[in-house]
N, C-alpha and C positions, 0 to 999 in steps of 0.2 A: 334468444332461444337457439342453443347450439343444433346444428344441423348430423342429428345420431347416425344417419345413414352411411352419413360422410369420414366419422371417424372409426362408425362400424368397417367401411371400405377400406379403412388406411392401416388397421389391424386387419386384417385381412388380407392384404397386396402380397404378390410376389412377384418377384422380377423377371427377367424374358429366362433366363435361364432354370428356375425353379419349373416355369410353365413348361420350359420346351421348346419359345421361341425362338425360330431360326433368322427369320425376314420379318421384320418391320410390317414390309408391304399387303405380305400374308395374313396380320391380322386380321381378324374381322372383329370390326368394336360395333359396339352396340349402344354403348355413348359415352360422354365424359364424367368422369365423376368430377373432379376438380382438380385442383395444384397444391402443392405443398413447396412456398417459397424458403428457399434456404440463405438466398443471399439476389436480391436485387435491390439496385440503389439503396435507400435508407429501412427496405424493409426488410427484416431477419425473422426467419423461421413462423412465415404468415401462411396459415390456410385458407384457401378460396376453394367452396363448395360449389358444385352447383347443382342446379336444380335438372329433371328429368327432363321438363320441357322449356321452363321458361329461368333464368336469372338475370336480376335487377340490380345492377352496381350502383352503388351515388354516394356523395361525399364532396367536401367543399373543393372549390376550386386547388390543381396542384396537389390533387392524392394519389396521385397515378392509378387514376380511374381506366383510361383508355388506354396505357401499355400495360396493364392487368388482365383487358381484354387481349390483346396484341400477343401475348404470352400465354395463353390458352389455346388462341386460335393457331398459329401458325406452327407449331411442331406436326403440321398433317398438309396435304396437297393429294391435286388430281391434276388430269389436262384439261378439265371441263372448263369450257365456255359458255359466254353469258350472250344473249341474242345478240352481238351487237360483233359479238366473235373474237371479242377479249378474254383473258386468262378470268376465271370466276372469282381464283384467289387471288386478294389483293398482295400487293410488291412486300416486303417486310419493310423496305425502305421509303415507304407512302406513310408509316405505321407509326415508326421509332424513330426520333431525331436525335441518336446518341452524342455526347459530347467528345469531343479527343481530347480535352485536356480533364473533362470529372467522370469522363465511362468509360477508364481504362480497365477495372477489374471485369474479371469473367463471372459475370452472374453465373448459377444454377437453381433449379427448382427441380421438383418429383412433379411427373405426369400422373395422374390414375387414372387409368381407363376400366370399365368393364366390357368382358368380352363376348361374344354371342354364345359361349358356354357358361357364362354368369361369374366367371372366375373374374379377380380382379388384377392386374398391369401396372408394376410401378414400375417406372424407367425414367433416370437424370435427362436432363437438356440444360444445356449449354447454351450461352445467351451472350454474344461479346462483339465489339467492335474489329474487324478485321483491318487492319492495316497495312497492304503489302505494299511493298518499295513501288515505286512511280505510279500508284494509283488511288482514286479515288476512296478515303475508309467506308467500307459497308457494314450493317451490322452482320451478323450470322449464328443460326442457329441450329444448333447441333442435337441431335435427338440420339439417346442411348451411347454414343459413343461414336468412333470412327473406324469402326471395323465391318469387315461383308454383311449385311441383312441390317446395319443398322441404319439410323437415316429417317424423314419422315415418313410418319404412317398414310392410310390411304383413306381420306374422307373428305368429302365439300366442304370447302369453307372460301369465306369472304366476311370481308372488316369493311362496312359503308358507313361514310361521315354522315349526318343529317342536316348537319351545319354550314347551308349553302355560303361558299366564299365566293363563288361565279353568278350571280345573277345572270336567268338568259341576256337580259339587255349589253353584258358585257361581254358577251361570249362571241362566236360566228357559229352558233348552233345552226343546225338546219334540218328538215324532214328528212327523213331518211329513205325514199322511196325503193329502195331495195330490198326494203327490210317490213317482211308481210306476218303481220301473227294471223295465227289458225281462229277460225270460230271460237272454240274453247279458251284460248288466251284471249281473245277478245271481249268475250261475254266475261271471265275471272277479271280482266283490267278495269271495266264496265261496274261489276258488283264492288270492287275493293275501293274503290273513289267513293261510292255510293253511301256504302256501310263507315267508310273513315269521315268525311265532310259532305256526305250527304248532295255530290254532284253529278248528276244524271248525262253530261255530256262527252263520257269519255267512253262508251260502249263504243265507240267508233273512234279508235285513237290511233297518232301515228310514233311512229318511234323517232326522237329527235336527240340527235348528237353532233359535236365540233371536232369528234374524232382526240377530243384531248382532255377534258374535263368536264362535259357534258354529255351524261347520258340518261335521256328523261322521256317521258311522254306529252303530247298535245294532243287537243280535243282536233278531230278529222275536219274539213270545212263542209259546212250541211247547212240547209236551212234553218235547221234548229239549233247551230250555236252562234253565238255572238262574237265569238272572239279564238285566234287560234294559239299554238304554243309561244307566240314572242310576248305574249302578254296574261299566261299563265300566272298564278298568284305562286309564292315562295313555299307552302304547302304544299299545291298541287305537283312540283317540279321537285320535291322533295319524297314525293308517294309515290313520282313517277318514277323514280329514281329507285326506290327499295321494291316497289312490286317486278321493273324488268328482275332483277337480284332475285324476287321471290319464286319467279317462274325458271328462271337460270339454275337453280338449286332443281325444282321439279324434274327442269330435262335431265339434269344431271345426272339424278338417283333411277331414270327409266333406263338412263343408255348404260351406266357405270353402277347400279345396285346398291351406292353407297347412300349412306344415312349424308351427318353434317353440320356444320355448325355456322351459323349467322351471325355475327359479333355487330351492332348497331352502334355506333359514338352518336351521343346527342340526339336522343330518338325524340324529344318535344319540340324540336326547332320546326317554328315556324307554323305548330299547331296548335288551337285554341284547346280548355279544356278537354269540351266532349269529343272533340277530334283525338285527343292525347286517350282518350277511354278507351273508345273502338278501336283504335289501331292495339293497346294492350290484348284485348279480347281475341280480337283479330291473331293477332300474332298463337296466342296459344293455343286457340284452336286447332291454327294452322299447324304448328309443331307436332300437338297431339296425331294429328291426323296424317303427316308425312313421315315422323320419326325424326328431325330435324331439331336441333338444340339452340334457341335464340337465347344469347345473351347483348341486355344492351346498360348504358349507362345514364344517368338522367339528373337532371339539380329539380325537375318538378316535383314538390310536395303535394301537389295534386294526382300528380301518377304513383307515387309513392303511397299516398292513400288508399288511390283502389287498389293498389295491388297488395295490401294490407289486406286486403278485404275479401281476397282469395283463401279463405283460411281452411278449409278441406284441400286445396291444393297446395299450401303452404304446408300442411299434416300428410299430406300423400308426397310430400319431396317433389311432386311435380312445377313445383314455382319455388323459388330460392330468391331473399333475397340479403348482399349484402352489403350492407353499411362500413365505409371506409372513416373510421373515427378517429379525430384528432384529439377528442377530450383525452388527459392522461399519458399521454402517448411519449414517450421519453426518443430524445435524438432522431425524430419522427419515424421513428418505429411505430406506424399505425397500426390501432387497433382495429381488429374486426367485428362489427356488430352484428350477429346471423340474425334476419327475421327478428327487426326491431319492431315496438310498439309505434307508431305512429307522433307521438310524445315525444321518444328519444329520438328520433327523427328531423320534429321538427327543432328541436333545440339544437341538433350539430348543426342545421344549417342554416339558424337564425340569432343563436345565442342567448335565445329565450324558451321558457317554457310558453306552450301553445294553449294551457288552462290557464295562464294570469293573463293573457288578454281574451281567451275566451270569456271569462269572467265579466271582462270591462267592454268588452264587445255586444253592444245593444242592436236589435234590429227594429226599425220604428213599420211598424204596423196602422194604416190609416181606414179610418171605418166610420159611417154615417152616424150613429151615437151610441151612449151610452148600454144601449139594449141590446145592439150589437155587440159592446164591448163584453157583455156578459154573455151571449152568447160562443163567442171564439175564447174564452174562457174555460167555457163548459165542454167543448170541443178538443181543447190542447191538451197534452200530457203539463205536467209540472215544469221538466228540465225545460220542455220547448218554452212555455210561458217565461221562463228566466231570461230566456236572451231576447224578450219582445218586450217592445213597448208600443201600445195602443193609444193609440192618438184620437180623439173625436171632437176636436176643434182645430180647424185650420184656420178658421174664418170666424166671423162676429155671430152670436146665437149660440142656440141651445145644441148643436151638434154639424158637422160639415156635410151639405147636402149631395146626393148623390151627382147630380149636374156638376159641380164642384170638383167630384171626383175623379169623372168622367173626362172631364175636359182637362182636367192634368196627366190624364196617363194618355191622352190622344194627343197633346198640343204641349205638353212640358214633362217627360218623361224621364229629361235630365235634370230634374229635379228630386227622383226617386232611385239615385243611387243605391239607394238605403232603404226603399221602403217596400216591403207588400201591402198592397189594397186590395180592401173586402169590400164588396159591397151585400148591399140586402138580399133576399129570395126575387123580392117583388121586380128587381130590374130586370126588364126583356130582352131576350137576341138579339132585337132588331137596336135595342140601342147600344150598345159594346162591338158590334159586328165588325166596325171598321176601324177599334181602338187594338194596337199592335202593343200592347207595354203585356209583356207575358208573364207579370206577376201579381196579375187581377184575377182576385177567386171570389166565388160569389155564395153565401150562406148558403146549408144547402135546406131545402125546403120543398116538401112534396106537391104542395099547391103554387109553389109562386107568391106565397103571402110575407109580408114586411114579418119583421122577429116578433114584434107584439101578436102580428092577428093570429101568428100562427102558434104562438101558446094561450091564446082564451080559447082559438079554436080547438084545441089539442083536451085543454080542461073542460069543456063545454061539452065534450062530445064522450067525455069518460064516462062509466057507469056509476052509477051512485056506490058500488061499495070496491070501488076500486084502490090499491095500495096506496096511490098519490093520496087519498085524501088521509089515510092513517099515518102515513109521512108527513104530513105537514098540520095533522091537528085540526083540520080544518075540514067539515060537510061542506058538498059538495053543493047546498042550499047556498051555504053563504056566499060561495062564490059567484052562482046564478044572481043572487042580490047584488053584489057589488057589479057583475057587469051590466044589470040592468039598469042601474043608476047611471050610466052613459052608453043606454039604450043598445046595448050590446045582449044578444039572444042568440048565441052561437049553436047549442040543440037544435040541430035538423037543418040548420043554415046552410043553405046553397054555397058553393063554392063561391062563383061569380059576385053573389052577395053580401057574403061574405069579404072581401077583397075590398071593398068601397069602404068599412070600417075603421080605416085606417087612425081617423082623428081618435075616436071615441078608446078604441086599443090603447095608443098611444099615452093616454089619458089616463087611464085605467093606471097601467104600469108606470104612470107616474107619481100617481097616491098612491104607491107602496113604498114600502122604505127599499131600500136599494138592497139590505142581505136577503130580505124574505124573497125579492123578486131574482135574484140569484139563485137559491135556494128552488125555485119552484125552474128554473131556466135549466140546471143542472140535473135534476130529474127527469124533466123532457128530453133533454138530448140524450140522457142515457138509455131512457124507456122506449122512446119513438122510432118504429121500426124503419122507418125511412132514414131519415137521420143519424141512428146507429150504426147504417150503413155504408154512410154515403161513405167517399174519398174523401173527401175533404180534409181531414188529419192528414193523411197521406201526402197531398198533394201539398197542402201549406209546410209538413216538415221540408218535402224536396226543395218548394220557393228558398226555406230556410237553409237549406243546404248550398242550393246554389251560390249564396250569398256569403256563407262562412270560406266557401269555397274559396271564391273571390280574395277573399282578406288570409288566405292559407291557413285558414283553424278547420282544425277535426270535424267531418259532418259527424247527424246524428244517423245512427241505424235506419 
């Protein structure tokens, strides 16, 4: 889905001269629209959108993901410094490892900015390897030309790897004892750990650098933490890394007024999924909230996902994302995917489609018996039932006991790569309490009663001219008879008294034939106000998700 904003923009541009522009400097932008490649490396006449707050580059290894970024970001600068009291903007030469003998030609590309009067800014830049007699070649990059006012414009920017090559262990990192943040940066360092991986011990952190390619945070030494920054996890020294950056941009824009843009290489390194989620969230938020342009690039089709799934921000321009596509692509001249499906997604980066092994992709579901099985039945949408399989023999008998089940998600849980476990209504807190396998959901049931008692009970207690029984053909007599023939008398039955029933229940829904007792299971769950309510759909899709997730297939809604 072409990105109309963007080529609404590019009709629309005009050049410094058209506008009136004198100085570079003097612009006031308001953010980037995107680039219009005309000639770098192998790609000719490519546009790259971006989004208002957030854009998402990805594509297979060697698409020139990160000097796509590097070409966005550095036709602008400031003096601003990052706490640490380095330049904010990184080096161009940190960025681009141009070749001397294959990056002789002068790239160029079209900048478009919009301006703080809404008008739109195209201006060439110039992109080449400088080779003066007795010195080192650097790249350099040339913005509008080489005449007075021209030159780059004026906005924060910084290009951060995520892709630690320095473990502190090989570093000579050390605290930085000079280096003090304010309350407010401390309590924002404190929440961003928190909200990313969910680690409480960095409200009190110290800033940790080697002065040469470590610059990160450690948890402070207190009683309450365990361990200090030389044994930080790859994560943690990686957030600590992008939040100093994120606050280096805040001071930035209080002292110098300016907006800005955050270019991220390899923003999953190092973090687990739900880690990779919240820092997404995180990140836009943040943008919306400061005016600040994050673009980063990424191979997770996990993160690729959820940011699929921003789809009002995707239709509001505020998230962008695009796909560097080799399918088709002649003399690798790649093409551009704007705001792909999640589908073509996963195919560029797998060389499969992601519904032929969702297809083949089963999730084994393990449940006490039979009764149960018809109840998670009656429970699931259709698509959900398609990728499960319900298992109710693990073991020798008539169905796998809950003891059974219990002691496998407490004492063998790497055995359930693959499975969620249900168990009945009937099982108590007190026995699950200290079982950690977080893909055990339990029927849901408003008394506590096993799946049989809690549908005699449910029929026992109906009124005699109620729908169920014109649904099913069947007086509400005959049913009092057949549960009285295994001394079942559910009318007016005590809860508690109910509950002991269990053999006789059991029993009952076993002289039925298997569809009618289905049949009577699926009107219950649909009718039963408790029931209809519960989470329980909800919660078992998420298990399910989780688990696709896993195997990189499409979650469901």
């Amino acid at each position: 889905m072409d990105n109309q904003k963007f080529i609404t923009d590019m009709n629309k541009a005009k050049t410094k001269k058209a506008l009136g522009v004198i100085d570079n400097k003097q612009v006031e932008i308001k953010r980037v629209c995107g680039i219009h490649i005309h000639n770098f490396r192998t790609l000719k006449d490519t546009r790259i959108p971006l989004g208002k707050n957030l854009t998402v580059i990805s594509g297979k290894n060697g698409t020139m993901k990160s000097a796509i970024m590097g070409l966005i970001g550095h036709p602008f600068s400031t003096d601003a410094k990052n706490i640490f009291g380095k330049d904010l903007k990184t080096p161009v030469h940190k960025i681009f490892k141009l070749s001397e003998e294959y990056d002789q030609t002068r790239y160029n590309y079209d900048l478009l900015i919009e301006l703080e009067n809404e008008e739109i800014l195209t201006t060439p830049v110039e992109f080449y390897l400088r080779n003066d007699a007795g010195s080192t070649p650097v790249p350099r990059v040339v913005v509008s030309g080489r005449r007075k006012g021209d030159g780059n414009f004026n906005l924060n920017t910084a290009f951060i790897n995520l892709q630690r090559l320095f473990p502190m262990i090989n570093t000579e990192a050390e605290e930085l004892e000079t280096i003090e943040y304010s309350d407010e940066q401390a309590i924002k360092i404190g929440k961003f750990y928190t909200k990313i991986i969910q680690k409480g011990n960095f409200f009190n952190a110290n800033a940790v650098s080697d002065e040469g390619f470590k610059y990160s945070l450690g948890p402070a030494k207190s009683e309450k933490t365990s361990y200090d920054f030389s044994a930080i996890s790859s994560g943690e020294d990686n957030l600590g890394h992008l939040i100093n950056v994120i606050m280096a941009f805040e001071d930035a824009m209080k002292q110098n007024g300016l907006r800005g843009i955050l270019c991220i290489d390899e923003i999953e390194a190092s973090l687990h999924p739900s880690a990779q989620k919240q820092l997404l969230d995180y990140l836009l938020k943040w943008s919306k909230k400061n005016d600040i342009q994050v673009i980063f690039n990424t191979h997770s089709l996990y993160l690729i996902q959820k940011a699929i799934e921003y789809e009002r921000d995707i239709r509001d321009n505020n998230l962008q994302l695009n796909f560097i596509s080799t399918q088709g692509a002649r003399d690798l001249n790649y093409n551009i995917i704007e705001n792909p499906s999640y589908s073509q997604a996963y195919k560029e980066l797998t060389f499969e489609n992601p519904e032929d092994l969702s297809d083949n992709y089963k999730i084994d579901v393990l449940v006490e018996d039979d009764s149960a099985k018809s109840f998670i039945n009656a429970l699931l949408p259709r698509n959900i039932k398609s990728r499960i399989n319900i298992t109710t023999k693990i073991s020798e008998g008539a169905g796998t006991s809950k003891n059974i089940l219990k002691s496998l998600c407490k004492n063998a849980s790497f055995l359930l790569s693959n499975c969620i476990v249900v168990l009945d209504g009937d099982v108590l807190p007190t026995e699950i309490s200290k079982i950690r396998f977080d893909r055990l959901l339990i029927l849901p049931d408003q008394f506590s009663f096993a799946p049989e008692v809690s549908l005699v009970y449910y029929i026992g207690n109906l009124p005699e001219g109620d729908d169920f029984f014109v649904k099913m053909g069947k007086e509400k007599q005959a049913f009092i008879r057949d549960f009285s023939n295994y001394e079942l008398y559910p009318g007016g039955c005590a809860v508690n008294e109910m509950k002991v029933k269990v053999a006789g229940c059991k029993s009952w829904a076993k002289s039925l034939k298997r569809q009618e007792f289905n049949k009577y299971v699926t009107y219950y769950c649909k009718n039963d106000n408790f029931i209809s309510k519960s989470n329980f759909k909800q919660n078992f899709i998420s298990k399910v998700n989780d688990l696709l997730v896993e195997q990189s297939l499409p979650a469901f809604e």
